[in-house]
Biopython code that builds the backbone (N, CA, C, O; Angstrom):
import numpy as np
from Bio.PDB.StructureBuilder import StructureBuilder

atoms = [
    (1, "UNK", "N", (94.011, 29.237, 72.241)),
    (1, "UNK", "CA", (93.481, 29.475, 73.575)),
    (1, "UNK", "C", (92.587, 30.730, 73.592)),
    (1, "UNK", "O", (91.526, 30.640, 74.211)),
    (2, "UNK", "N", (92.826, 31.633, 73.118)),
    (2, "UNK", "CA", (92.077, 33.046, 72.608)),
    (2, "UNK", "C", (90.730, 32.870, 72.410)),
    (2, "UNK", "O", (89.721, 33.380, 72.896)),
    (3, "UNK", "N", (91.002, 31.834, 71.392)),
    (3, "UNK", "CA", (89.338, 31.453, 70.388)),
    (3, "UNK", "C", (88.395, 31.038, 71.604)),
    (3, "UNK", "O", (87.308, 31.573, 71.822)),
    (4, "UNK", "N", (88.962, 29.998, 72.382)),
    (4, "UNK", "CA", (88.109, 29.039, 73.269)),
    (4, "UNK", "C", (87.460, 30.307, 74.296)),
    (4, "UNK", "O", (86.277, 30.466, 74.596)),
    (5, "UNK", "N", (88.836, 31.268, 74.783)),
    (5, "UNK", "CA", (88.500, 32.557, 75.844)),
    (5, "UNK", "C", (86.790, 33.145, 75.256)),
    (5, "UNK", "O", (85.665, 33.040, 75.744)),
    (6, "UNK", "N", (87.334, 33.780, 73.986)),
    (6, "UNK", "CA", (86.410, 34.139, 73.351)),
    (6, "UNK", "C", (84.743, 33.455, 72.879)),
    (6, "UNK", "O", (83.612, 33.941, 72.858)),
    (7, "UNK", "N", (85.279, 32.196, 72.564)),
    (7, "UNK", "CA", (83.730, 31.414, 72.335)),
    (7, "UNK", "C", (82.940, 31.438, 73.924)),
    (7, "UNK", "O", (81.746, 31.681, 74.100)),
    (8, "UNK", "N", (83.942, 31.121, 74.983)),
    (8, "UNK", "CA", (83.399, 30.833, 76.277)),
    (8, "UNK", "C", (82.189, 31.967, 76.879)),
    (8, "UNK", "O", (81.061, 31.790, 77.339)),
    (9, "UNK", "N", (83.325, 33.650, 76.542)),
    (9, "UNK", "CA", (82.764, 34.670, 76.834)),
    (9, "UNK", "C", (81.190, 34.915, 76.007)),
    (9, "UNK", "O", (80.208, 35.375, 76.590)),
    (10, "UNK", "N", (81.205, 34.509, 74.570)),
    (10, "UNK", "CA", (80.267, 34.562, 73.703)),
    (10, "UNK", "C", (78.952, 33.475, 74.412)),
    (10, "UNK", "O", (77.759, 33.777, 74.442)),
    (11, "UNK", "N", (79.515, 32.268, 74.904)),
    (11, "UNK", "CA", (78.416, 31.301, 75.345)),
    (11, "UNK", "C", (77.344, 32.171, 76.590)),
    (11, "UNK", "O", (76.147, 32.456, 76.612)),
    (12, "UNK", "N", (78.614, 32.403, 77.632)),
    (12, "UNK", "CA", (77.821, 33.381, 78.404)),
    (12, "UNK", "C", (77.005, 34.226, 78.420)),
    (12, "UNK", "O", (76.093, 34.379, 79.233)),
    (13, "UNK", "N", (77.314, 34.941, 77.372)),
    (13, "UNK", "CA", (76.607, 36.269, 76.931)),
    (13, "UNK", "C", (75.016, 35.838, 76.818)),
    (13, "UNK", "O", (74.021, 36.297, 77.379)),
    (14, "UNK", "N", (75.211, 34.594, 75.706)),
    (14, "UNK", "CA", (74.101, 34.236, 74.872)),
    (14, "UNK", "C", (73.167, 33.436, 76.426)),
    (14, "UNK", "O", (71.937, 33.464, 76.365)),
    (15, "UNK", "N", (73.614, 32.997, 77.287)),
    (15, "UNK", "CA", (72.850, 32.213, 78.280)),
    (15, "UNK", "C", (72.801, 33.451, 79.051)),
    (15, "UNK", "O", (71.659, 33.296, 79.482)),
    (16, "UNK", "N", (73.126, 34.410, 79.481)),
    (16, "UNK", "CA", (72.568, 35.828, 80.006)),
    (16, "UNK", "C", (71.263, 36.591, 78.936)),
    (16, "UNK", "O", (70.298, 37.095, 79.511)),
    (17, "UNK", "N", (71.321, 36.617, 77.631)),
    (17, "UNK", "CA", (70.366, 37.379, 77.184)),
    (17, "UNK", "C", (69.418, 36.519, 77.386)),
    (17, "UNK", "O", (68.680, 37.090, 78.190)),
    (18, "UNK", "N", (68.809, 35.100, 77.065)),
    (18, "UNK", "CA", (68.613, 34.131, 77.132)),
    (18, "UNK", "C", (67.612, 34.354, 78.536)),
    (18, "UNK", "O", (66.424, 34.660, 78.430)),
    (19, "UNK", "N", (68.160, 34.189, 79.587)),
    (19, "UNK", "CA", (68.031, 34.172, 80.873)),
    (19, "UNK", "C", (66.993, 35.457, 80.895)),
    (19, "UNK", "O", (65.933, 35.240, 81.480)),
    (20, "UNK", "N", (67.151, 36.594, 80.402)),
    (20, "UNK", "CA", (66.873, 37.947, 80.692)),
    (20, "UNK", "C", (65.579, 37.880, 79.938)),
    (20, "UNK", "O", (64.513, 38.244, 80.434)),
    (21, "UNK", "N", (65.739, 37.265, 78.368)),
    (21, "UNK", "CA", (64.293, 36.933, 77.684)),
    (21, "UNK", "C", (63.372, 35.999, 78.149)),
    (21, "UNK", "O", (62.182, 36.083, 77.847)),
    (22, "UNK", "N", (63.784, 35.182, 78.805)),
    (22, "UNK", "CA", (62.810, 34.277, 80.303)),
    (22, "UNK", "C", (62.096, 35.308, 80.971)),
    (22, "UNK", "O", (60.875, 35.275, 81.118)),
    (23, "UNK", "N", (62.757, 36.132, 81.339)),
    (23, "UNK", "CA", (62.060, 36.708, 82.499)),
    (23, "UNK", "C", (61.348, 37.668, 81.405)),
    (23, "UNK", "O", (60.133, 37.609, 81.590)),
    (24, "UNK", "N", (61.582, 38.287, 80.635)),
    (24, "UNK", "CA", (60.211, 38.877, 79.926)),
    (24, "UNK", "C", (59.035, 38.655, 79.368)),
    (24, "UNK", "O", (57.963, 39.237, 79.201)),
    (25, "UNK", "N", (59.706, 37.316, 79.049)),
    (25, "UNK", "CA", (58.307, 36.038, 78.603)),
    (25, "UNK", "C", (57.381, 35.734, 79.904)),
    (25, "UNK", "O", (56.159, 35.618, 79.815)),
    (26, "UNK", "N", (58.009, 35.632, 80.965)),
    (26, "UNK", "CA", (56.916, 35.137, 82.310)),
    (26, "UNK", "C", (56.531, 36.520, 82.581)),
    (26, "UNK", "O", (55.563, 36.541, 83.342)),
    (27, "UNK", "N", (56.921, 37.652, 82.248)),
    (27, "UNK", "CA", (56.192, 39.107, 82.898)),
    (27, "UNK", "C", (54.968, 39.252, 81.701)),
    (27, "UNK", "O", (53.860, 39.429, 82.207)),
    (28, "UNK", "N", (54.976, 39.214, 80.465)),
    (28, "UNK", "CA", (54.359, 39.246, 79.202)),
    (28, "UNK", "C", (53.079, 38.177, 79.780)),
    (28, "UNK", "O", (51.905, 38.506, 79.955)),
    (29, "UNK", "N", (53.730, 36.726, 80.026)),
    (29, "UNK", "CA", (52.472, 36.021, 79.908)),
    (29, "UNK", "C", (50.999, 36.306, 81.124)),
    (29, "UNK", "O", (49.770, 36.371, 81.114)),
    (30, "UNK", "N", (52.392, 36.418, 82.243)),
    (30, "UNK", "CA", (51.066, 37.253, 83.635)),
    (30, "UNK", "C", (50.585, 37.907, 83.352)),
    (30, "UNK", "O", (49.477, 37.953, 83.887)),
    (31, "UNK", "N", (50.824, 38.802, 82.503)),
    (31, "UNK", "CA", (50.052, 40.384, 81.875)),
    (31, "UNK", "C", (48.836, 39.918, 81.129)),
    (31, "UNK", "O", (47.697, 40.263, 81.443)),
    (32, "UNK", "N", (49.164, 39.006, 79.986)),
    (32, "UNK", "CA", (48.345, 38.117, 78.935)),
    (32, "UNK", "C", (47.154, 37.306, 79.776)),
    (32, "UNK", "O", (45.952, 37.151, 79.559)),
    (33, "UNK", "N", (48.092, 36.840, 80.890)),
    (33, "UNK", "CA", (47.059, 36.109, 81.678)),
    (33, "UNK", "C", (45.687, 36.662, 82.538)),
    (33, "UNK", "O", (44.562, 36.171, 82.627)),
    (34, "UNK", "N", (46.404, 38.164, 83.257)),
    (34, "UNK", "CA", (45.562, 38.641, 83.621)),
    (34, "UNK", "C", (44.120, 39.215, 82.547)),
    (34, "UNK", "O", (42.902, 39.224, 82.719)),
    (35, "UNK", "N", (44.853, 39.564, 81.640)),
    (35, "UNK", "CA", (44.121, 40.111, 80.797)),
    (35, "UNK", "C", (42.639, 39.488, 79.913)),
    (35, "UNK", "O", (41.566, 39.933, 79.507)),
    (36, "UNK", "N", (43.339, 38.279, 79.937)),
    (36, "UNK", "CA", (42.110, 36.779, 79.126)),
    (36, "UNK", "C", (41.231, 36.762, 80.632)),
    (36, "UNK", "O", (40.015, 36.767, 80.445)),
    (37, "UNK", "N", (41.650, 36.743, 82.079)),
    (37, "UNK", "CA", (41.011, 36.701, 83.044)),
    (37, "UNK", "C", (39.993, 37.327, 83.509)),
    (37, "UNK", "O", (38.975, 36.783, 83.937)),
    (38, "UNK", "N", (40.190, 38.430, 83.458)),
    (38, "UNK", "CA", (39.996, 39.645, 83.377)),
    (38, "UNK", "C", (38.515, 39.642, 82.169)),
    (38, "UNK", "O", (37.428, 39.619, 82.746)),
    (39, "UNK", "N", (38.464, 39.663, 80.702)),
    (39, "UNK", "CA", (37.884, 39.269, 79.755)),
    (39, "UNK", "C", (36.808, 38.210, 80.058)),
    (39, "UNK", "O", (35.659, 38.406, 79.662)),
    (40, "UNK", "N", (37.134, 37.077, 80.755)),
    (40, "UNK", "CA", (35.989, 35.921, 80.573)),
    (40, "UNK", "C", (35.249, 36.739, 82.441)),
    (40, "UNK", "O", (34.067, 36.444, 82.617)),
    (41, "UNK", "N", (35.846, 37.553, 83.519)),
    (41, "UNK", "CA", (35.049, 38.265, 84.195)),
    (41, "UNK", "C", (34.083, 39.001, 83.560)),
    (41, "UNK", "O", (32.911, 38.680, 83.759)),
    (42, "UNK", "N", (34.384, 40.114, 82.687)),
    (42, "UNK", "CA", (33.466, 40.675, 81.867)),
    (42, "UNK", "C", (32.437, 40.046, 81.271)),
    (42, "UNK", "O", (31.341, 40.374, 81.726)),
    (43, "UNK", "N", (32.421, 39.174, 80.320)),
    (43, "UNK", "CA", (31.836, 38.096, 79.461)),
    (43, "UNK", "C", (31.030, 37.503, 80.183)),
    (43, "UNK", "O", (29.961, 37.329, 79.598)),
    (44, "UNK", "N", (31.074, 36.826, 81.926)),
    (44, "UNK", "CA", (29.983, 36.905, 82.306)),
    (44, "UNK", "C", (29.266, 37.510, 83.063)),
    (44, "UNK", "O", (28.371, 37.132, 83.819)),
    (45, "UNK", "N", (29.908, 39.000, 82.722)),
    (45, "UNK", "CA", (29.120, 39.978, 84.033)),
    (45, "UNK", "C", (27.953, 40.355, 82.776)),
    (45, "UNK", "O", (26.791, 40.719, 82.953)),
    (46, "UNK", "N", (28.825, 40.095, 81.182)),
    (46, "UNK", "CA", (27.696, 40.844, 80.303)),
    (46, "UNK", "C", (26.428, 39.771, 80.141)),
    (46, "UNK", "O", (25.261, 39.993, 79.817)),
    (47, "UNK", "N", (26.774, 39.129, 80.320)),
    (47, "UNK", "CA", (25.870, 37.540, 79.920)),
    (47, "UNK", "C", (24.382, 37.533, 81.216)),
    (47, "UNK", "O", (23.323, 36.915, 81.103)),
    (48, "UNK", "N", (24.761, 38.310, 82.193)),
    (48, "UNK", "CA", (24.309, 37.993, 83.127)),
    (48, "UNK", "C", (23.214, 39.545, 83.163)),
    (48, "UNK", "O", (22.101, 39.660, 83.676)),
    (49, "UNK", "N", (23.968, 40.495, 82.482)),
    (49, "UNK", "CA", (23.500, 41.634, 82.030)),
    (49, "UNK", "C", (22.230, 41.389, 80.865)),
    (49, "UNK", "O", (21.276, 42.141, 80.667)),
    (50, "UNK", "N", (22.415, 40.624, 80.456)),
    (50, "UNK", "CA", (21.459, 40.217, 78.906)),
    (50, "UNK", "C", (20.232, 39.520, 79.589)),
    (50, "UNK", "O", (19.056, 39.596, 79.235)),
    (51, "UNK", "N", (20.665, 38.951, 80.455)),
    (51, "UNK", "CA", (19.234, 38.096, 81.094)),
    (51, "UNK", "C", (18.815, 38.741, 82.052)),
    (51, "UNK", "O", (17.691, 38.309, 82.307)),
    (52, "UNK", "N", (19.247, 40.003, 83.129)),
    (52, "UNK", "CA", (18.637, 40.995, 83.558)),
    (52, "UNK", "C", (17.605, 42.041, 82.665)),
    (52, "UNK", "O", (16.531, 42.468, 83.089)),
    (53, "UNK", "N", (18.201, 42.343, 81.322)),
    (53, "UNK", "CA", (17.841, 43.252, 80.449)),
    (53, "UNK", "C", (16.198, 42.529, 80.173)),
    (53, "UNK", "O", (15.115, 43.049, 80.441)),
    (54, "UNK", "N", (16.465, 41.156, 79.545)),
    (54, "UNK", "CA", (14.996, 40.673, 79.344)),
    (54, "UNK", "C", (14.241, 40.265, 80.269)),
    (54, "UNK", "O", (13.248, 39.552, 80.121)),
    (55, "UNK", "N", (14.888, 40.913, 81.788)),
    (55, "UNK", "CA", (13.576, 40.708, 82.922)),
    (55, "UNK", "C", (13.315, 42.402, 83.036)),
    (55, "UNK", "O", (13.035, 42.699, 84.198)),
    (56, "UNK", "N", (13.333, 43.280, 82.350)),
    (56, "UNK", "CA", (13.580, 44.447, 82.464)),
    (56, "UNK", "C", (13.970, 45.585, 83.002)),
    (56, "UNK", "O", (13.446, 46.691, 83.132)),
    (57, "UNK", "N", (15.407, 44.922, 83.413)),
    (57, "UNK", "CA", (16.474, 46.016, 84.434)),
    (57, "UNK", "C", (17.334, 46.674, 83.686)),
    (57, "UNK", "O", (18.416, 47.060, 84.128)),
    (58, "UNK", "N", (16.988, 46.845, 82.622)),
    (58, "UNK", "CA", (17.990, 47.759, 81.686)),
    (58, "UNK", "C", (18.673, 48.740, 82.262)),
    (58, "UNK", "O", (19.889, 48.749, 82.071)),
    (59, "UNK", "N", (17.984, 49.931, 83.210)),
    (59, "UNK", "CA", (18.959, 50.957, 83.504)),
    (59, "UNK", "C", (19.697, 50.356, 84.773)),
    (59, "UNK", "O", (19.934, 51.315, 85.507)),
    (60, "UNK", "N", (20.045, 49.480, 85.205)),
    (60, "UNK", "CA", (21.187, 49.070, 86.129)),
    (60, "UNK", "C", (22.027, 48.586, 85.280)),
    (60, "UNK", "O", (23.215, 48.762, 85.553)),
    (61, "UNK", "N", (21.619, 47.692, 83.759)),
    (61, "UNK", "CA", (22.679, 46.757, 83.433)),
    (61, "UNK", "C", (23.613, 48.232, 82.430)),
    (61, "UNK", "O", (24.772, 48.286, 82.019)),
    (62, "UNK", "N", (22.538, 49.175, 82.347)),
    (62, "UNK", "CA", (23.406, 50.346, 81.811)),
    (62, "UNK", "C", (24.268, 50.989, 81.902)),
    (62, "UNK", "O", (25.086, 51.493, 81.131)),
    (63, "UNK", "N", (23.925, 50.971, 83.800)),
    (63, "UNK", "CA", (24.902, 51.329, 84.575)),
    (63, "UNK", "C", (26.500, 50.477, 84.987)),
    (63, "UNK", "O", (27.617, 50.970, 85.147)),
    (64, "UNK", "N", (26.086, 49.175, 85.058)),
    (64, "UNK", "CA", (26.602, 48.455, 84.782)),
    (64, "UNK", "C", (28.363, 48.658, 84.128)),
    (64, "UNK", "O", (29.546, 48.846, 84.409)),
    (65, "UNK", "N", (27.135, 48.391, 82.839)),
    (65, "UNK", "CA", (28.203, 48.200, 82.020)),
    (65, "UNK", "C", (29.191, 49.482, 81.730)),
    (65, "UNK", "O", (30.287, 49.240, 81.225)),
    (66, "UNK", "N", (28.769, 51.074, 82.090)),
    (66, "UNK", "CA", (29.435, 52.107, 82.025)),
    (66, "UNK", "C", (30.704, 52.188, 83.285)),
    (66, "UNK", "O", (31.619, 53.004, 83.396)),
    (67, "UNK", "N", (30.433, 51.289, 83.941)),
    (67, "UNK", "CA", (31.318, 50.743, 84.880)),
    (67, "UNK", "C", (32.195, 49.799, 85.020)),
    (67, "UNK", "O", (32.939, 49.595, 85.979)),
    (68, "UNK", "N", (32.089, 49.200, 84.000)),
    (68, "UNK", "CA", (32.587, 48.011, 83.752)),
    (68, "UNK", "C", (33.553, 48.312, 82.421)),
    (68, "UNK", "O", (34.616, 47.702, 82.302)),
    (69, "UNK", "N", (33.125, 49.272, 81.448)),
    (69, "UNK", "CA", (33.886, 50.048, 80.610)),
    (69, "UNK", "C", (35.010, 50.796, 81.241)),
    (69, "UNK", "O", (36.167, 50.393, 81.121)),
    (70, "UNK", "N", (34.663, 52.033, 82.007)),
    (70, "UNK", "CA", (35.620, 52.330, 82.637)),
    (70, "UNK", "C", (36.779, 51.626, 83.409)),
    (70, "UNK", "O", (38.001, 51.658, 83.259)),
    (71, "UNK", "N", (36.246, 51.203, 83.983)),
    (71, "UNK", "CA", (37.284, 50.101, 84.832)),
    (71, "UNK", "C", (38.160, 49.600, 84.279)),
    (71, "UNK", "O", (39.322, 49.607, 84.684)),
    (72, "UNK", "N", (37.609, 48.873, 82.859)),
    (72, "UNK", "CA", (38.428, 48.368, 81.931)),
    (72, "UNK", "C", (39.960, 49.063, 81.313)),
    (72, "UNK", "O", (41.144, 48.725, 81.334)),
    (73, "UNK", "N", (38.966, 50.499, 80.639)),
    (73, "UNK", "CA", (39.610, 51.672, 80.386)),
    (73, "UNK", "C", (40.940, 51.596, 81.619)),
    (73, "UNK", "O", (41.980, 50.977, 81.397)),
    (74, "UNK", "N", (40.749, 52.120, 82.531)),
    (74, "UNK", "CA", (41.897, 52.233, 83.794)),
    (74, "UNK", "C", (42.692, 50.583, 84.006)),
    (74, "UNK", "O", (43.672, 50.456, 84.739)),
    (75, "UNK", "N", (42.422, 50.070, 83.668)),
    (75, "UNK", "CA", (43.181, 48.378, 83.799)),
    (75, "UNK", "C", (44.350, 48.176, 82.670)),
    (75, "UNK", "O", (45.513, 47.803, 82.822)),
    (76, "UNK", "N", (43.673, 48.532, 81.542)),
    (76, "UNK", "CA", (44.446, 48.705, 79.813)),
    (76, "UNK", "C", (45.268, 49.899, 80.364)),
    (76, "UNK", "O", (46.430, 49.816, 79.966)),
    (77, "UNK", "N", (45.087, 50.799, 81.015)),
    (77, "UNK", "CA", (46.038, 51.945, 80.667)),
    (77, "UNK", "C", (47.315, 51.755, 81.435)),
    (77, "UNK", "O", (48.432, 51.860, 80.929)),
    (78, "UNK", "N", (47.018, 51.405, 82.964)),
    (78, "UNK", "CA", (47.615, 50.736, 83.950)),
    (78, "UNK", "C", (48.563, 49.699, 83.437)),
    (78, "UNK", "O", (49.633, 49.463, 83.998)),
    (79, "UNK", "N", (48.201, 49.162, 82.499)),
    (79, "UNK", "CA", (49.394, 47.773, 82.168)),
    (79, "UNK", "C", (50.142, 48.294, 80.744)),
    (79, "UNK", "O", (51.077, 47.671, 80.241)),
    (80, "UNK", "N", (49.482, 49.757, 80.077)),
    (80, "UNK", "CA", (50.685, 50.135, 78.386)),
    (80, "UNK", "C", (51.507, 50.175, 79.135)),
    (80, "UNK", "O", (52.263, 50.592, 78.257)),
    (81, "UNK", "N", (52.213, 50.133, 80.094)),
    (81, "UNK", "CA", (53.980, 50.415, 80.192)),
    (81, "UNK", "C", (54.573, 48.935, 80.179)),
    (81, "UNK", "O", (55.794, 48.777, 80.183)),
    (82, "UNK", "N", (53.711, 47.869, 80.165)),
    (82, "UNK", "CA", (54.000, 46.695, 79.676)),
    (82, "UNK", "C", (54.481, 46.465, 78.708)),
    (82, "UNK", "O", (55.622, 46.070, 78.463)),
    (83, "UNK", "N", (53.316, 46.785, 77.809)),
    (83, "UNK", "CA", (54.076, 46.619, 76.182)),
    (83, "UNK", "C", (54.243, 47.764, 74.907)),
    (83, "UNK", "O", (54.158, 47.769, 73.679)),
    (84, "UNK", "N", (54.548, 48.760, 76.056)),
    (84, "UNK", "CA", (54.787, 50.164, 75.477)),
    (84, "UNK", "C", (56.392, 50.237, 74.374)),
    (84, "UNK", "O", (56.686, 50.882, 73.368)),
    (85, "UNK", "N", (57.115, 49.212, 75.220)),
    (85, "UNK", "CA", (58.383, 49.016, 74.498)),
    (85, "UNK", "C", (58.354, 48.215, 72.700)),
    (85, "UNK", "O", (59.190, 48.173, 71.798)),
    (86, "UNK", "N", (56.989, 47.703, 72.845)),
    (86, "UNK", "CA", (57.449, 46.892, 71.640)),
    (86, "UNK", "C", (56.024, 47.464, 70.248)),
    (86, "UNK", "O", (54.890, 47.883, 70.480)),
    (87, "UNK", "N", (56.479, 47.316, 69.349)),
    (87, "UNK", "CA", (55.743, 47.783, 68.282)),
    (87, "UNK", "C", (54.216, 47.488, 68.580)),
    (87, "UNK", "O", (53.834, 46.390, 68.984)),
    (88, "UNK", "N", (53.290, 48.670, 68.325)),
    (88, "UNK", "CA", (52.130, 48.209, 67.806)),
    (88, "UNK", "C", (51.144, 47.614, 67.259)),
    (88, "UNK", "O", (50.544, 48.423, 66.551)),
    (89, "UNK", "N", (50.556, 46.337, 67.229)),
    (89, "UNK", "CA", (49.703, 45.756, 66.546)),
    (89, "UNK", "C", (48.483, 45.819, 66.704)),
    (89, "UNK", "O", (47.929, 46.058, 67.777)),
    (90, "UNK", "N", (47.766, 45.544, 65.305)),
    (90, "UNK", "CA", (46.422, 45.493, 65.409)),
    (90, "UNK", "C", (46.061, 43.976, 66.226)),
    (90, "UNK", "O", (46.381, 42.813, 65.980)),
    (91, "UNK", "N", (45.306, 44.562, 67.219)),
    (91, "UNK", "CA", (44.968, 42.916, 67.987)),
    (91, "UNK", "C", (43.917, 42.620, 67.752)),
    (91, "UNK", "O", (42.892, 43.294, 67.645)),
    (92, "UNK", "N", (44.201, 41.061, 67.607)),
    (92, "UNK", "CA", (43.457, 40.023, 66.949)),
    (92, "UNK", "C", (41.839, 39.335, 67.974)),
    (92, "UNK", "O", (41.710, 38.744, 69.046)),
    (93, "UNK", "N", (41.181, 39.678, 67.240)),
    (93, "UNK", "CA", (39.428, 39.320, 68.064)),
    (93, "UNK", "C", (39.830, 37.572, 68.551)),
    (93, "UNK", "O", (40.364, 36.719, 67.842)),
    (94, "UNK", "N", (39.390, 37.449, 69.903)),
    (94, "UNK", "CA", (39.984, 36.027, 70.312)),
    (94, "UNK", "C", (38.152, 35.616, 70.570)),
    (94, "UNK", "O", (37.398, 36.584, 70.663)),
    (95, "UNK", "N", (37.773, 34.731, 70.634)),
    (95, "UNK", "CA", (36.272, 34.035, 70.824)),
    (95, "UNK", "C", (35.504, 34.401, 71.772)),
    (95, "UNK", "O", (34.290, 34.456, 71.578)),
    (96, "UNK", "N", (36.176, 34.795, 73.246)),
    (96, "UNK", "CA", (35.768, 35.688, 74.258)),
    (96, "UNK", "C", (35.112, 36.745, 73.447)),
    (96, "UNK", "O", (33.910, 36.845, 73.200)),
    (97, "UNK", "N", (36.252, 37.650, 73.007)),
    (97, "UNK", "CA", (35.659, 38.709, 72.666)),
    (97, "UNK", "C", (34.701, 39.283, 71.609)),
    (97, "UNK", "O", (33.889, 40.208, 71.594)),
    (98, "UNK", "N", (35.049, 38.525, 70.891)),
    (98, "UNK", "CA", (33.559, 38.449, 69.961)),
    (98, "UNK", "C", (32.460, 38.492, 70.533)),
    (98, "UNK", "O", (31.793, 39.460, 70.168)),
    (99, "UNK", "N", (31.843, 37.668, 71.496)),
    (99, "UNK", "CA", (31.171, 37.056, 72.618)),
    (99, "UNK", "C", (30.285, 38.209, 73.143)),
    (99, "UNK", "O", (29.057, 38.284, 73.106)),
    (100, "UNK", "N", (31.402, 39.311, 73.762)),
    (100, "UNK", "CA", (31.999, 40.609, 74.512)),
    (100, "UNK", "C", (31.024, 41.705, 73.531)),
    (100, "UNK", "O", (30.043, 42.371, 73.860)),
    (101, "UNK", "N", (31.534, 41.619, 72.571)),
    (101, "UNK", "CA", (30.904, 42.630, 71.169)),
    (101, "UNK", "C", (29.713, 42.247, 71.120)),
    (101, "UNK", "O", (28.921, 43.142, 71.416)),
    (102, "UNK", "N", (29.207, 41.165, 70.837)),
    (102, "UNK", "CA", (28.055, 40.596, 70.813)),
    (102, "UNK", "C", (26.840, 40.746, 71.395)),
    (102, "UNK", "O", (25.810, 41.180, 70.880)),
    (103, "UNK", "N", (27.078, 40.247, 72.816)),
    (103, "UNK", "CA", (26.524, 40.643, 73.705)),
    (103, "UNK", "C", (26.395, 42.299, 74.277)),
    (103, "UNK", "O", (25.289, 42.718, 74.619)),
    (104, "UNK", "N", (27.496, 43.096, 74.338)),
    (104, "UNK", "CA", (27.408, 44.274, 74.739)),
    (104, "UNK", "C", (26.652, 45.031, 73.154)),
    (104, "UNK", "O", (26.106, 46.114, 73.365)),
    (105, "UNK", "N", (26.615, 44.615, 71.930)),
    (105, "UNK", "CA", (25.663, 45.284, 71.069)),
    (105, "UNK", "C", (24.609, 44.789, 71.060)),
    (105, "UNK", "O", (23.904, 45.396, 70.254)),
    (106, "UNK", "N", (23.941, 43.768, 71.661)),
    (106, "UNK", "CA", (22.696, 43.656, 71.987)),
    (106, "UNK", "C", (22.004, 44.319, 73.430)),
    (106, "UNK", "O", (20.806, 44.473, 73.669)),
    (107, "UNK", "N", (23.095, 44.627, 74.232)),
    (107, "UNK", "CA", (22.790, 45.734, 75.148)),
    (107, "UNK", "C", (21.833, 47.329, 74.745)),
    (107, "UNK", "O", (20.887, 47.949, 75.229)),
    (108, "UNK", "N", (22.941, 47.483, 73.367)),
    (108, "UNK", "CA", (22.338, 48.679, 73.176)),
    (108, "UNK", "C", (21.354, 48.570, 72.359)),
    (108, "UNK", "O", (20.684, 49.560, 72.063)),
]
sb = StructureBuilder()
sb.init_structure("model")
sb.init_model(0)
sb.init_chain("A")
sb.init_seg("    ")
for serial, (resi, resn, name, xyz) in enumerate(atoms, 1):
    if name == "N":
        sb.init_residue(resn, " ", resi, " ")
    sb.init_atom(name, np.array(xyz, "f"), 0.0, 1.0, " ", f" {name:<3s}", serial, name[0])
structure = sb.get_structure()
């Protein structure tokens, strides 16, 4: 009867951590989500910047984009307490952002 007490208490446990790693996975992915969102905004504010540039509005899209940096800057910093808890990685260039690089080094 002990064992069963014991396995029962153990089942629980495991459907509580369980439960608790749900909810970090749906806070992680909103974060993720905002963030890709966020990214394809940029991507075509720069896109839209590139075809201003070759009608020759360069110093707005300059401005622009020093605004659009910052902002960024304050958005990323705003969300490290997200994933401040978990190890560091080098993050991986997703097709957006290549895009992002691309375009913003043909800016300059």
């Amino acid at each position: 009867k002990k064992i069963l007490v014991d396995l029962l208490k153990k089942i629980q446990d495991e459907e509580a951590e369980h439960i608790r790693l749900e909810e970090e996975l749906k806070k992680l992915s909103e974060a993720l989500e905002m963030y890709e969102h966020q990214y394809e905004i940029v991507l075509g504010d720069l896109k839209l910047m590139e075809r201003r540039r070759s009608n020759g509005t360069t110093t707005r899209c300059s401005e622009v984009t020093n605004a659009i940096a910052v902002e960024a800057a304050e958005n990323l910093s705003a969300r490290a307490h997200i994933t401040s808890r978990f190890t560091r990685r080098i993050p991986k260039v997703s097709q957006v952002q290549r895009e992002i690089i691309t375009l913003e080094s043909k800016l300059r």
